[in-house]
PyMOL CGO cylinders between C-alpha atoms (Angstrom):
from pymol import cmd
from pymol.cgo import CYLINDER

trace = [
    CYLINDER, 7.47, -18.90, 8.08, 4.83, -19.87, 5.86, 0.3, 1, 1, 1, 1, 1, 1,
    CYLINDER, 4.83, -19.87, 5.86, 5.02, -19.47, 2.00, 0.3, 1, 1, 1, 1, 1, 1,
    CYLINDER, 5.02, -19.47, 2.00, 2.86, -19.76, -0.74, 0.3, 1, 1, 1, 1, 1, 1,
    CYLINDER, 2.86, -19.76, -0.74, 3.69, -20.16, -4.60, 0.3, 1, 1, 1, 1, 1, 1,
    CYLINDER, 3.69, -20.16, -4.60, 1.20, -18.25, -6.62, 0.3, 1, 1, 1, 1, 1, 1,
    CYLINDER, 1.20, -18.25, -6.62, 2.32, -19.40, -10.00, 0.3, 1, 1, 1, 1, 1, 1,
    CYLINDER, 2.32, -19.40, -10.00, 5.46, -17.01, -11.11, 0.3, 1, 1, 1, 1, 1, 1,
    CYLINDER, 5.46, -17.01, -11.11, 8.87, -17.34, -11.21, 0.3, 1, 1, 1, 1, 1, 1,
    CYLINDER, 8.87, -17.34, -11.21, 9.79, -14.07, -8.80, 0.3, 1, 1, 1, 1, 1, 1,
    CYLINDER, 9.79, -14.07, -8.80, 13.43, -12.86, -8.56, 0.3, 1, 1, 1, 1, 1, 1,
    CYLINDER, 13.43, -12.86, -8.56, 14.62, -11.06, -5.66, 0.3, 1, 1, 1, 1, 1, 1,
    CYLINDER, 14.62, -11.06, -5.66, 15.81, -7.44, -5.95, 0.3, 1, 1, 1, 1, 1, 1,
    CYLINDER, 15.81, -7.44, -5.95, 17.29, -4.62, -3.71, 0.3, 1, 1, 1, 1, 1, 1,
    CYLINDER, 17.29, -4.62, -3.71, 16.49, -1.13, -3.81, 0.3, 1, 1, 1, 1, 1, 1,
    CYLINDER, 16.49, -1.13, -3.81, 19.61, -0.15, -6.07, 0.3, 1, 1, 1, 1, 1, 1,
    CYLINDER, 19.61, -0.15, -6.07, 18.11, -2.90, -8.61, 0.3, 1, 1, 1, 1, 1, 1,
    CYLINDER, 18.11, -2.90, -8.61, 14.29, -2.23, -9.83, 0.3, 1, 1, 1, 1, 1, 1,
    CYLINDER, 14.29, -2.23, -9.83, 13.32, -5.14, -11.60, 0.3, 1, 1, 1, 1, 1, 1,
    CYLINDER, 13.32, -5.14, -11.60, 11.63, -5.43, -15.47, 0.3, 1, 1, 1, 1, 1, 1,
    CYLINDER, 11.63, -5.43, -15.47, 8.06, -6.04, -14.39, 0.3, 1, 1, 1, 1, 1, 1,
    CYLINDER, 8.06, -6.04, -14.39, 7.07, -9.47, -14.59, 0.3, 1, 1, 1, 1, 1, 1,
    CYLINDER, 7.07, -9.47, -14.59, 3.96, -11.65, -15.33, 0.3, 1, 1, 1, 1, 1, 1,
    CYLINDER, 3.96, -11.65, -15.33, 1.58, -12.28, -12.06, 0.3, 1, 1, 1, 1, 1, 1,
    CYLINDER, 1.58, -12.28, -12.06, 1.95, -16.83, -12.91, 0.3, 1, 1, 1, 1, 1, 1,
    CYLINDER, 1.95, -16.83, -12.91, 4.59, -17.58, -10.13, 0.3, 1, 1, 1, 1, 1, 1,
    CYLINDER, 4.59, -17.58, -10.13, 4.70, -15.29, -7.32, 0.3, 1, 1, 1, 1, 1, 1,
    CYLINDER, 4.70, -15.29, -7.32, 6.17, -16.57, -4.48, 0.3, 1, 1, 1, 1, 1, 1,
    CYLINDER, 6.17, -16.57, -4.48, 4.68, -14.89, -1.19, 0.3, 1, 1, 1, 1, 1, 1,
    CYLINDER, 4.68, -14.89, -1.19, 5.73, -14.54, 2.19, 0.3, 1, 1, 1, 1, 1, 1,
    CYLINDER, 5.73, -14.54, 2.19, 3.41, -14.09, 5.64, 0.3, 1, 1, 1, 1, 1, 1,
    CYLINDER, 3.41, -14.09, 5.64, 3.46, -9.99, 6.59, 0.3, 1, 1, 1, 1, 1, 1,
    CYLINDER, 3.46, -9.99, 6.59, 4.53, -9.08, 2.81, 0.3, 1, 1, 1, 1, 1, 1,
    CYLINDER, 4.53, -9.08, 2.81, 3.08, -5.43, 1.49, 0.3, 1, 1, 1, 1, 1, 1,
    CYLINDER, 3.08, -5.43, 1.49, 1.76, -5.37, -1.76, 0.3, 1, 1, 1, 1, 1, 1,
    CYLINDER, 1.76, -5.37, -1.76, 1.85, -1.89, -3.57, 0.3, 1, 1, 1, 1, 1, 1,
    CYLINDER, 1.85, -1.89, -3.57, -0.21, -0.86, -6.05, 0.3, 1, 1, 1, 1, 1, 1,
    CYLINDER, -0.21, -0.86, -6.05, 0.63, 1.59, -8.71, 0.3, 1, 1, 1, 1, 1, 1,
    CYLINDER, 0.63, 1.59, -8.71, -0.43, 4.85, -9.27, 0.3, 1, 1, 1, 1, 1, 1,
    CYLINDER, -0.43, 4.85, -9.27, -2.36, 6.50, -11.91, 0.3, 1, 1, 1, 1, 1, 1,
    CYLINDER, -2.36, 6.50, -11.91, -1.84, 9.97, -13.20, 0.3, 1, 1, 1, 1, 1, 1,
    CYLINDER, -1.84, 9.97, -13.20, -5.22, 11.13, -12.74, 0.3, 1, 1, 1, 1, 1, 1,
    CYLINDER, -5.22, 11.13, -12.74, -8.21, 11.43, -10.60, 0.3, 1, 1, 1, 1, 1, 1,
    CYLINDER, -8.21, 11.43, -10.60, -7.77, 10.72, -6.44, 0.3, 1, 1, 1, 1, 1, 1,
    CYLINDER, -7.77, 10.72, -6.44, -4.97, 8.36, -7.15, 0.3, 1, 1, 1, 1, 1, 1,
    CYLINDER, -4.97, 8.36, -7.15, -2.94, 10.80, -8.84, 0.3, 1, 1, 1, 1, 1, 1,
    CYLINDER, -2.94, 10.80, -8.84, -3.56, 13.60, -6.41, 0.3, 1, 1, 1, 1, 1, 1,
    CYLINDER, -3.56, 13.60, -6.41, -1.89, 11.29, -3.61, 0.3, 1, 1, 1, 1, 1, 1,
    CYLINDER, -1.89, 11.29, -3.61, 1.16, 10.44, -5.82, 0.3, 1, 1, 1, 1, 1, 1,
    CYLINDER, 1.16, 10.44, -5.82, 1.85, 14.23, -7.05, 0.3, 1, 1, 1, 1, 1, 1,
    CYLINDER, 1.85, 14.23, -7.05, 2.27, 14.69, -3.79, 0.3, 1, 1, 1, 1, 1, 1,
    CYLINDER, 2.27, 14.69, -3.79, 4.02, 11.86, -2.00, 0.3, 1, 1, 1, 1, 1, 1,
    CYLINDER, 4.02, 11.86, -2.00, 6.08, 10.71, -4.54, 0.3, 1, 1, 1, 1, 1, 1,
    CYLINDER, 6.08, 10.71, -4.54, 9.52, 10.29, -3.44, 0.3, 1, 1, 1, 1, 1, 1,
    CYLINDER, 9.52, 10.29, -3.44, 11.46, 7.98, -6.06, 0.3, 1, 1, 1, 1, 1, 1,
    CYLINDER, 11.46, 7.98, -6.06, 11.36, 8.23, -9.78, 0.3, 1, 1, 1, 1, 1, 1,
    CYLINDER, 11.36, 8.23, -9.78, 10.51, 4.68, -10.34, 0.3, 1, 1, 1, 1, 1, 1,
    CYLINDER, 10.51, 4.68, -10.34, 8.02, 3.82, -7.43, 0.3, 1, 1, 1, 1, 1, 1,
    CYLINDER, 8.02, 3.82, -7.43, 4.56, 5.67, -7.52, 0.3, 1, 1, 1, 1, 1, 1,
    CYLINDER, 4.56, 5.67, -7.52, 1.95, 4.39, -5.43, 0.3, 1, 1, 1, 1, 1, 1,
    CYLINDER, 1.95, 4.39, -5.43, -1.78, 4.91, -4.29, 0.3, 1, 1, 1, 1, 1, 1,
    CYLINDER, -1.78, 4.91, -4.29, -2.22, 1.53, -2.63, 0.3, 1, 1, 1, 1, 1, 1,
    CYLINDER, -2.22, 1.53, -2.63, -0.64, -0.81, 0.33, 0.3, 1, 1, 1, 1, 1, 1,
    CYLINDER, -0.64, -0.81, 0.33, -1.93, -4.32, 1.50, 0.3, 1, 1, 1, 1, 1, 1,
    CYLINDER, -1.93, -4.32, 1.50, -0.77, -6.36, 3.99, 0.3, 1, 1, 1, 1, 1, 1,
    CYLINDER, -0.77, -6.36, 3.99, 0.01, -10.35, 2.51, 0.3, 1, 1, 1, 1, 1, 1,
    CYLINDER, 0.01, -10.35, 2.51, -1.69, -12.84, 4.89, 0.3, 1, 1, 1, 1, 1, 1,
    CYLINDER, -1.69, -12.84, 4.89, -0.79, -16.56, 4.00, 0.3, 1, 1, 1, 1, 1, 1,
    CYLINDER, -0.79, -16.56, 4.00, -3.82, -19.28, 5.30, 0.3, 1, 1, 1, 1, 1, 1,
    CYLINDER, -3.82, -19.28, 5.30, -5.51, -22.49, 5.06, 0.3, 1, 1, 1, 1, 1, 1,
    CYLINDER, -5.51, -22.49, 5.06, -3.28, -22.44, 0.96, 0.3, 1, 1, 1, 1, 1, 1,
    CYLINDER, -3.28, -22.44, 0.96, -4.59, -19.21, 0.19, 0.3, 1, 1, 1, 1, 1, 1,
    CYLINDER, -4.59, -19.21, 0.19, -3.06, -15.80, -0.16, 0.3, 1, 1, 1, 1, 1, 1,
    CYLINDER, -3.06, -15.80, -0.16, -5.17, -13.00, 1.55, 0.3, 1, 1, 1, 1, 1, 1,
    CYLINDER, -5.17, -13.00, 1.55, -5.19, -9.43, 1.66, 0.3, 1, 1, 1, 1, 1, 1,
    CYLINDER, -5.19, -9.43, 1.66, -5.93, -7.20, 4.71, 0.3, 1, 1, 1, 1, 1, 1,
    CYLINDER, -5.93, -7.20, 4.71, -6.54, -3.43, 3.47, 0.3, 1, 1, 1, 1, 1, 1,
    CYLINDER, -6.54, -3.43, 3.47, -8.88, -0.43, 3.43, 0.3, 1, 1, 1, 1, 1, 1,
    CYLINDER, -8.88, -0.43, 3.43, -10.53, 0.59, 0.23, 0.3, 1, 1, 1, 1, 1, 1,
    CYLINDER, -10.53, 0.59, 0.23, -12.42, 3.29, -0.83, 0.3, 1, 1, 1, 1, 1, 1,
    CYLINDER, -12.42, 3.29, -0.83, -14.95, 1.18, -1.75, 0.3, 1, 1, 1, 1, 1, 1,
    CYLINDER, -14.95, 1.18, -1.75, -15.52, -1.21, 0.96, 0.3, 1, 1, 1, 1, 1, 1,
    CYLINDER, -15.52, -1.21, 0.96, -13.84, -0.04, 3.85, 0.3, 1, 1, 1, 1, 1, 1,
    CYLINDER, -13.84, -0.04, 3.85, -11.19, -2.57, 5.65, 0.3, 1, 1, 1, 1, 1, 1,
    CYLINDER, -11.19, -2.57, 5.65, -11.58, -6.44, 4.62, 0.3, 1, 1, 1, 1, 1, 1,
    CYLINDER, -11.58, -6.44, 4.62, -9.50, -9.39, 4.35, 0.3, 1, 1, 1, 1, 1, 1,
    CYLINDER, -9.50, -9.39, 4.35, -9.92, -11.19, 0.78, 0.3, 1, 1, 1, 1, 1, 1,
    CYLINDER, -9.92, -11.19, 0.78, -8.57, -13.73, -2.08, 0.3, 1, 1, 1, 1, 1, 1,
    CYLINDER, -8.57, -13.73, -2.08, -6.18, -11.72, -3.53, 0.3, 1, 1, 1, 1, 1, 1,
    CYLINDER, -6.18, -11.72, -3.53, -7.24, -13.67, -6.22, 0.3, 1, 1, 1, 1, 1, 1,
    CYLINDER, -7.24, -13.67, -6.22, -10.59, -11.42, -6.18, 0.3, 1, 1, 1, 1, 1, 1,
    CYLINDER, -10.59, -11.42, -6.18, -9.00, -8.20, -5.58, 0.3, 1, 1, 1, 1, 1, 1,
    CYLINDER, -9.00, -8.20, -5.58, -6.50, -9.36, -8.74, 0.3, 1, 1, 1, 1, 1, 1,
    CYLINDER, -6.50, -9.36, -8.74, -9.51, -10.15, -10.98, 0.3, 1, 1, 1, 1, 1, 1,
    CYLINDER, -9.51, -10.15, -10.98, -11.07, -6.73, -10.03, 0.3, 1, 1, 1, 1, 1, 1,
    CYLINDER, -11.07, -6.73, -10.03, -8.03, -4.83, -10.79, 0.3, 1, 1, 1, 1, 1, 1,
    CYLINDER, -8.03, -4.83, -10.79, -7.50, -7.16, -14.48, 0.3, 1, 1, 1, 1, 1, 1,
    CYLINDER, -7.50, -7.16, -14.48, -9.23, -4.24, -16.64, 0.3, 1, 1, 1, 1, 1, 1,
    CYLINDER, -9.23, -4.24, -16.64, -6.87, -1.33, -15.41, 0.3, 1, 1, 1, 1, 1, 1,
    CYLINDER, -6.87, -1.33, -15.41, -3.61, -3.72, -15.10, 0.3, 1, 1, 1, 1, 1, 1,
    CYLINDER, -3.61, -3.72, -15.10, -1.78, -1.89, -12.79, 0.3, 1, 1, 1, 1, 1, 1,
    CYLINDER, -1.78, -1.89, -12.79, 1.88, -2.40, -12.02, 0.3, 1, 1, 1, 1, 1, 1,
    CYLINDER, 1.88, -2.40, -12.02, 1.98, -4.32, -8.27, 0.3, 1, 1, 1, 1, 1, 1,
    CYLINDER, 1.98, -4.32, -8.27, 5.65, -4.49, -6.71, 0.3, 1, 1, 1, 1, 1, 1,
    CYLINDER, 5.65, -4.49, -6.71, 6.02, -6.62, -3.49, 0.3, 1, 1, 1, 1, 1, 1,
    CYLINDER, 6.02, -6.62, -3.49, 8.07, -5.29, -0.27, 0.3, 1, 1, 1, 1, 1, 1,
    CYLINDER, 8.07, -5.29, -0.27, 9.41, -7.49, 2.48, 0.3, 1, 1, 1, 1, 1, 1,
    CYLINDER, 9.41, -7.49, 2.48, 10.14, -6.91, 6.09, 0.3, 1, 1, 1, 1, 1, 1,
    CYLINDER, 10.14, -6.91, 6.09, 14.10, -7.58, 6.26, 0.3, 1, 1, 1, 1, 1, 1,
    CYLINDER, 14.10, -7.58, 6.26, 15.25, -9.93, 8.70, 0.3, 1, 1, 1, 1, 1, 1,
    CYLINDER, 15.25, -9.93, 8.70, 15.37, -8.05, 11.74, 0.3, 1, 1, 1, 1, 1, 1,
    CYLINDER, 15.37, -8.05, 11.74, 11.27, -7.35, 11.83, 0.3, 1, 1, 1, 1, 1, 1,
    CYLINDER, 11.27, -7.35, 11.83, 10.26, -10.68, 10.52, 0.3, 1, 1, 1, 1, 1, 1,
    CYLINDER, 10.26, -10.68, 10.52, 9.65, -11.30, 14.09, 0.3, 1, 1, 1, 1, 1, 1,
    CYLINDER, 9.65, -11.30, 14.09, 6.90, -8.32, 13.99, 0.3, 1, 1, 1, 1, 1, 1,
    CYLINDER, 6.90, -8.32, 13.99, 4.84, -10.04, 11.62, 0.3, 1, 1, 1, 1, 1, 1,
    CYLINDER, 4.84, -10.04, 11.62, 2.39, -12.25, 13.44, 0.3, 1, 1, 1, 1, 1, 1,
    CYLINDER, 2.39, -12.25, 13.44, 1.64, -9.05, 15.93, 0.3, 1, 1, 1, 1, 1, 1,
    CYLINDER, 1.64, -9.05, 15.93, 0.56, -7.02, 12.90, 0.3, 1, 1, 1, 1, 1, 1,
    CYLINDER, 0.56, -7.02, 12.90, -1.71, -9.14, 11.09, 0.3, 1, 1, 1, 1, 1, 1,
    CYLINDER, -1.71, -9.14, 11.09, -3.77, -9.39, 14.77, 0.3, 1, 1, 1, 1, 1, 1,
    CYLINDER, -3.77, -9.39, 14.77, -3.32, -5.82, 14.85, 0.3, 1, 1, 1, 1, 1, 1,
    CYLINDER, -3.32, -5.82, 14.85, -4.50, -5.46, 11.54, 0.3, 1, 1, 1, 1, 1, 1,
    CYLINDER, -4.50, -5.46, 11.54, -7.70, -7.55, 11.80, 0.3, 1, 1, 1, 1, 1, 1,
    CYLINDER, -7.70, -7.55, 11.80, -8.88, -5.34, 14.77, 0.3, 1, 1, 1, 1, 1, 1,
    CYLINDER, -8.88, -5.34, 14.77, -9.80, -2.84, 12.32, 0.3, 1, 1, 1, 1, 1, 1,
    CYLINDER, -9.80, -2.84, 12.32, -11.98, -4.96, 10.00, 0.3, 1, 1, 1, 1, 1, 1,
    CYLINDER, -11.98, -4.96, 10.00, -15.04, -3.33, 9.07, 0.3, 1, 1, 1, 1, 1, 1,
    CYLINDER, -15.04, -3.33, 9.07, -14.42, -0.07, 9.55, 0.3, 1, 1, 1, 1, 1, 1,
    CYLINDER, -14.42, -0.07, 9.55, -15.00, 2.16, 7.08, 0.3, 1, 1, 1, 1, 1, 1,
    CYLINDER, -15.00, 2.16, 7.08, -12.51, 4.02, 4.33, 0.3, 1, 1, 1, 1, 1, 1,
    CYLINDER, -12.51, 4.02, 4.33, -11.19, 7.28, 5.69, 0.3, 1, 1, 1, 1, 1, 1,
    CYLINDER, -11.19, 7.28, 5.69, -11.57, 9.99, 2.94, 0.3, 1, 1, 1, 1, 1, 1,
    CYLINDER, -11.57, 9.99, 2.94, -10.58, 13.34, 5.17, 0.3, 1, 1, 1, 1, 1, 1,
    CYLINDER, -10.58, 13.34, 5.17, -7.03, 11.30, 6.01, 0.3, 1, 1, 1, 1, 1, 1,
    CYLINDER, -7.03, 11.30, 6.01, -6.88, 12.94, 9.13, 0.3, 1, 1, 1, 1, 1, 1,
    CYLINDER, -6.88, 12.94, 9.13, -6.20, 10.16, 11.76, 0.3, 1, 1, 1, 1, 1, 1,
    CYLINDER, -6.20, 10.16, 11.76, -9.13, 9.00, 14.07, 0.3, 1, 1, 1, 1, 1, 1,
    CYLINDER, -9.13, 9.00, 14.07, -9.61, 6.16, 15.75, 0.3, 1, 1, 1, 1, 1, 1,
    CYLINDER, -9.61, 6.16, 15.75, -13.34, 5.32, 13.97, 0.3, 1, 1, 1, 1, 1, 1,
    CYLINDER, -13.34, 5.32, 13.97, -11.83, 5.06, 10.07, 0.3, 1, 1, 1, 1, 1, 1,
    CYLINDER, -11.83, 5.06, 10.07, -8.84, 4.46, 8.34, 0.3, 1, 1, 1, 1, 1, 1,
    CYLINDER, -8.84, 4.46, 8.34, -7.13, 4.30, 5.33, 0.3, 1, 1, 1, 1, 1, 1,
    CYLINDER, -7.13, 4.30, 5.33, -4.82, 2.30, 3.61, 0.3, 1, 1, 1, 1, 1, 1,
    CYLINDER, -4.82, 2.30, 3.61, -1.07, 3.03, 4.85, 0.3, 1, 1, 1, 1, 1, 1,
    CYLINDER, -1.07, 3.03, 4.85, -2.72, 4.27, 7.91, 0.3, 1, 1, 1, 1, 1, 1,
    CYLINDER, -2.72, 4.27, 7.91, -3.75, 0.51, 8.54, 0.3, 1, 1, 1, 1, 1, 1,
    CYLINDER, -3.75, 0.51, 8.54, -0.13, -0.49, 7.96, 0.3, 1, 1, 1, 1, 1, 1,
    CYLINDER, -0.13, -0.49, 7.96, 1.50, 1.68, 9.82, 0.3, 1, 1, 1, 1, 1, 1,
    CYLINDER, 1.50, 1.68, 9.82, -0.87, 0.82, 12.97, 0.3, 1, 1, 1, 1, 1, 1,
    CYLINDER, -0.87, 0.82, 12.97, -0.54, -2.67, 12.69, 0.3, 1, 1, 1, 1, 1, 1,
    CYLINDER, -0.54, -2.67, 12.69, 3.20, -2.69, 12.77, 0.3, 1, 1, 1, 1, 1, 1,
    CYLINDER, 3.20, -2.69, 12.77, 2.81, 0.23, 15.89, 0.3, 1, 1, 1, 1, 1, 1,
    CYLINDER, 2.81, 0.23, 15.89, 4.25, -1.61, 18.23, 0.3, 1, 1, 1, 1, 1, 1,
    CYLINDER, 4.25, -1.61, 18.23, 7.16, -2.48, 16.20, 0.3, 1, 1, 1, 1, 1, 1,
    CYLINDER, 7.16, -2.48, 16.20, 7.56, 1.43, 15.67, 0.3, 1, 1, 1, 1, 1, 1,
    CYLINDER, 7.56, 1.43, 15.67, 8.20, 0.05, 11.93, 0.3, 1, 1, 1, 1, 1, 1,
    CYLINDER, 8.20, 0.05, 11.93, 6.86, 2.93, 10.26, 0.3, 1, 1, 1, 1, 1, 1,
    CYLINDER, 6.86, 2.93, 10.26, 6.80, 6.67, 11.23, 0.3, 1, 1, 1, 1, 1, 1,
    CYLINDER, 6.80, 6.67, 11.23, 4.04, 9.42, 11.50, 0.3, 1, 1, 1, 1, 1, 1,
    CYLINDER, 4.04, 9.42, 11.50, 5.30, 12.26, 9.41, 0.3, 1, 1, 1, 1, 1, 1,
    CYLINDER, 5.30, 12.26, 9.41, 3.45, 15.95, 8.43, 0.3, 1, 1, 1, 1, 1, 1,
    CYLINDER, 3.45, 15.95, 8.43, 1.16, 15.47, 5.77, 0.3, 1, 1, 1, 1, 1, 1,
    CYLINDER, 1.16, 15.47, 5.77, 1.56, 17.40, 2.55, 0.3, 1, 1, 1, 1, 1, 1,
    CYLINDER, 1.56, 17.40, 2.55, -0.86, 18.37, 0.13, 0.3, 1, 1, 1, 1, 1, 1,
    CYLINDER, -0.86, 18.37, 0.13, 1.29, 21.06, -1.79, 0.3, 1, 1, 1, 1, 1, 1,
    CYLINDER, 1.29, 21.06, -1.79, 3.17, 20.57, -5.08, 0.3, 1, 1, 1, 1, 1, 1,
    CYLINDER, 3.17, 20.57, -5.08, 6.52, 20.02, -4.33, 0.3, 1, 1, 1, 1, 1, 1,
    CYLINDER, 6.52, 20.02, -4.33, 7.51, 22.09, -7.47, 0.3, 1, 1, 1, 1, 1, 1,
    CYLINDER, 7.51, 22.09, -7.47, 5.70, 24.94, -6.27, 0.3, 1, 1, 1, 1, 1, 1,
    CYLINDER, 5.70, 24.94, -6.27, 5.46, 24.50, -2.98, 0.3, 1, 1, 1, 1, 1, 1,
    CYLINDER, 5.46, 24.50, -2.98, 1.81, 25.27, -3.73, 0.3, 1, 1, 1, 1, 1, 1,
    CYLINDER, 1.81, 25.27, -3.73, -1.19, 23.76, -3.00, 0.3, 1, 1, 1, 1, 1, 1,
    CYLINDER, -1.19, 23.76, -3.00, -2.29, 21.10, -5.73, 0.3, 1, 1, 1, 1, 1, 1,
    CYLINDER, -2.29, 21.10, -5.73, -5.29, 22.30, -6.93, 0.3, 1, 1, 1, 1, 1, 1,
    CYLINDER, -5.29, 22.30, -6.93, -7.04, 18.59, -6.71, 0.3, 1, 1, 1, 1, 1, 1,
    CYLINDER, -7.04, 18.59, -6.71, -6.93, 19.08, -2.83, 0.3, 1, 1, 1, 1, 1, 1,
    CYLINDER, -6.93, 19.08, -2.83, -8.41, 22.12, -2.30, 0.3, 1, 1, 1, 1, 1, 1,
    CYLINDER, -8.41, 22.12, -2.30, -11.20, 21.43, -4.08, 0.3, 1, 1, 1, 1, 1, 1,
    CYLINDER, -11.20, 21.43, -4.08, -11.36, 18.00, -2.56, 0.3, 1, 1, 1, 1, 1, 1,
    CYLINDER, -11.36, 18.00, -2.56, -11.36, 19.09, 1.06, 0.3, 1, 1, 1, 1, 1, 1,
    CYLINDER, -11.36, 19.09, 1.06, -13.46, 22.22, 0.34, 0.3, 1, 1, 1, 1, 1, 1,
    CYLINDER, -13.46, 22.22, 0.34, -16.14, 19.46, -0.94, 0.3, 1, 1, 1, 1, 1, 1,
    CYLINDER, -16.14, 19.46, -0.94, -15.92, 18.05, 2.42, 0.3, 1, 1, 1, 1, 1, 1,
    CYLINDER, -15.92, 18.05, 2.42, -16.12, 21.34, 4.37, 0.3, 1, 1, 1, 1, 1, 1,
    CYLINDER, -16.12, 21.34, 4.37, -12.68, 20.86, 6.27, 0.3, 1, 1, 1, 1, 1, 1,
    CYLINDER, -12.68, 20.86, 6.27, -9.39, 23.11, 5.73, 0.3, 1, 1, 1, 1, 1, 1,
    CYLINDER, -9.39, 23.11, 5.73, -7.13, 21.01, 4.22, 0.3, 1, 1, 1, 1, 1, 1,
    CYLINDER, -7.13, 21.01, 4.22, -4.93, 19.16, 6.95, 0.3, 1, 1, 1, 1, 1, 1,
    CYLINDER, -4.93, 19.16, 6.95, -1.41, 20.86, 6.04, 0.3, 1, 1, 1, 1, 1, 1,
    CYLINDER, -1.41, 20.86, 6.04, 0.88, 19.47, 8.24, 0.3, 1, 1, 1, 1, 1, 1,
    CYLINDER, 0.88, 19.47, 8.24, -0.98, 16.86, 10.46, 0.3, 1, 1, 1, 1, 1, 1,
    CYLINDER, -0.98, 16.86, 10.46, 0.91, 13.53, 11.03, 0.3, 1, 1, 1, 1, 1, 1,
    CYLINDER, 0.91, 13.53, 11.03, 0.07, 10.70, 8.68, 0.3, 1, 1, 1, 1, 1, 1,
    CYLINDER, 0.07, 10.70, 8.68, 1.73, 8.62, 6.29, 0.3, 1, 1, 1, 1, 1, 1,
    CYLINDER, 1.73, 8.62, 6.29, 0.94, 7.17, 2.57, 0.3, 1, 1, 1, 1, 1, 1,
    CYLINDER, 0.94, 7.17, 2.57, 2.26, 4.23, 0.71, 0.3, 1, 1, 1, 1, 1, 1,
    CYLINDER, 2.26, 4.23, 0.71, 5.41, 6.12, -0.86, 0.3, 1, 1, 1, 1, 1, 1,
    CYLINDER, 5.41, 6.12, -0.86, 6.40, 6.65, 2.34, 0.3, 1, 1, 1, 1, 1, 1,
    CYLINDER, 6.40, 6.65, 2.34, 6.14, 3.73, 3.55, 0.3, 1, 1, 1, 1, 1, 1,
    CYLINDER, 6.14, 3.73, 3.55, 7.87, 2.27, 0.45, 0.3, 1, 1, 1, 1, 1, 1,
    CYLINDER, 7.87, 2.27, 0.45, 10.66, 3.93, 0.95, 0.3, 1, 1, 1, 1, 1, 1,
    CYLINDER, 10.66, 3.93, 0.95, 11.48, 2.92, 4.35, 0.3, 1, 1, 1, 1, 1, 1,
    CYLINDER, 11.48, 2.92, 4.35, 14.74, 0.99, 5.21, 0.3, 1, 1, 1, 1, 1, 1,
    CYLINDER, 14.74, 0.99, 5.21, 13.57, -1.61, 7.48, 0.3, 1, 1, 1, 1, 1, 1,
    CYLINDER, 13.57, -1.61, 7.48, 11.66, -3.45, 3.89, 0.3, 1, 1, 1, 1, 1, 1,
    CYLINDER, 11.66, -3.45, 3.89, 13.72, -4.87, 0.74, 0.3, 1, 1, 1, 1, 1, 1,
    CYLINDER, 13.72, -4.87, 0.74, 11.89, -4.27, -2.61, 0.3, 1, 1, 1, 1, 1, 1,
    CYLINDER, 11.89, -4.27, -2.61, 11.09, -8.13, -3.32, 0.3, 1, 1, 1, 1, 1, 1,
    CYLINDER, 11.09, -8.13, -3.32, 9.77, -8.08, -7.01, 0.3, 1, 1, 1, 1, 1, 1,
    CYLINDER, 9.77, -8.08, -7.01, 7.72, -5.98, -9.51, 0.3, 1, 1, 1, 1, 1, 1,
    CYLINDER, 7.72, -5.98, -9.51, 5.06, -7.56, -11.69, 0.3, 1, 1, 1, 1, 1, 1,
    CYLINDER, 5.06, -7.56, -11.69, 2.40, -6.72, -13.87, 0.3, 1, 1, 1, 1, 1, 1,
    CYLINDER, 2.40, -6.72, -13.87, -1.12, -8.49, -14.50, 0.3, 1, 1, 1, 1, 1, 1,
    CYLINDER, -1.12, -8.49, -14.50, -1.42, -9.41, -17.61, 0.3, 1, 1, 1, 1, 1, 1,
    CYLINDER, -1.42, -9.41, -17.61, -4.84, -10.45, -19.15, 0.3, 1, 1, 1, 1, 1, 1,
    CYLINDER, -4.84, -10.45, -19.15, -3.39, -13.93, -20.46, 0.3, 1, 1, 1, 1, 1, 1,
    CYLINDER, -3.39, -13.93, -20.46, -3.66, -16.31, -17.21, 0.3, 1, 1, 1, 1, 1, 1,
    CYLINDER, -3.66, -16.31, -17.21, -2.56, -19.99, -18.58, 0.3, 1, 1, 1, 1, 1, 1,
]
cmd.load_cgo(trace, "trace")
């Protein structure tokens, strides 16, 4: 399987262990890894976390799928900003440097290595499609774990579950979401099947590889 050595020295961890975050010099990156981005407490970002948080120490608003190539590490994602692409992570790093956000890396585990060439085809079938801002599944946009989860599909890595918008300690809706879906002039999608990066984060079938943090030194 090919690997790539960013420049970081990258210890392996389980779930029961979460790493101290570590400098992004010498990461050491696998073919079909997913690279989670951390969440921020305001804003879209943390609208999706408030609700879809899970674990006390994992909050995400992002997931990319690792594509090693021609020496270069790639990343195959949707964005809100330019809808699904495959780039440097090098670029996407240098356009996340201001905010330094916390990345942690996740691994397949040995049994669904073998799904990993299937999904990054699967995955490039939906370049150029735009960013999916209702998050109700179609087959014409897409959003970020939504692209994971479909390229993986056939695997049946990842499952569809009822979406949530609702505060989980109120069991009321969060008030970012109504107004956010009455801006688009749809009810909000209560209950529809999707899935969001927390989710997928916490699935069984990946190993929590390492946790690191860009720094704005970059010897």
């Amino acid at each position: 399987m090919a690997k790539f050595v960013f420049i970081l020295i990258f210890s392996i961890f389980r779930y029961v262990a979460y790493p101290q975050a570590v400098p992004f010099r010498d990461v050491t990156f696998q073919q079909g890894d997913l690279l989670f981005v951390g969440a921020k407490r305001e804003d879209l970002s943390g609208a999706i976390n408030r609700v879809t948080q899970r674990q006390a120490h994992l909050a995400f608003d992002h997931v990319a799928l690792v594509e090693v190539s021609d020496d270069r590490i790639y990343l195959i994602h949707a964005t809100g900003a330019k809808g699904t692409i495959r780039e440097p992570m090098q670029d996407y790093l240098d356009l996340r440097l201001p905010e330094r956000p916390e990345m942690v890396v996740f691994r397949l585990k040995d049994d669904y290595q073998r799904c990993i060439p299937g999904a990054i085809d699967e995955a490039k079938k939906w370049l150029g499609k735009p960013y999916n801002w209702s998050y109700v599944l179609n087959d014409t946009s897409i959003y970020c774990s939504d692209l994971v989860e479909r390229a993986f599909r056939p695997c049946n890595l990842f499952d569809l579950e009822p979406m949530t918008f609702k505060n989980p300690a109120t069991n009321a809706y969060d008030a970012y979401w109504i107004l956010y879906y009455d801006r688009l002039g749809i009810p909000v999608p209560e209950g529809q099947l999707g899935c969001n990066p927390n989710g997928l984060a916490a699935s069984e079938k990946l190993m929590l590889v390492g946790r690191i943090a860009l720094a704005a030194d970059r010897d």
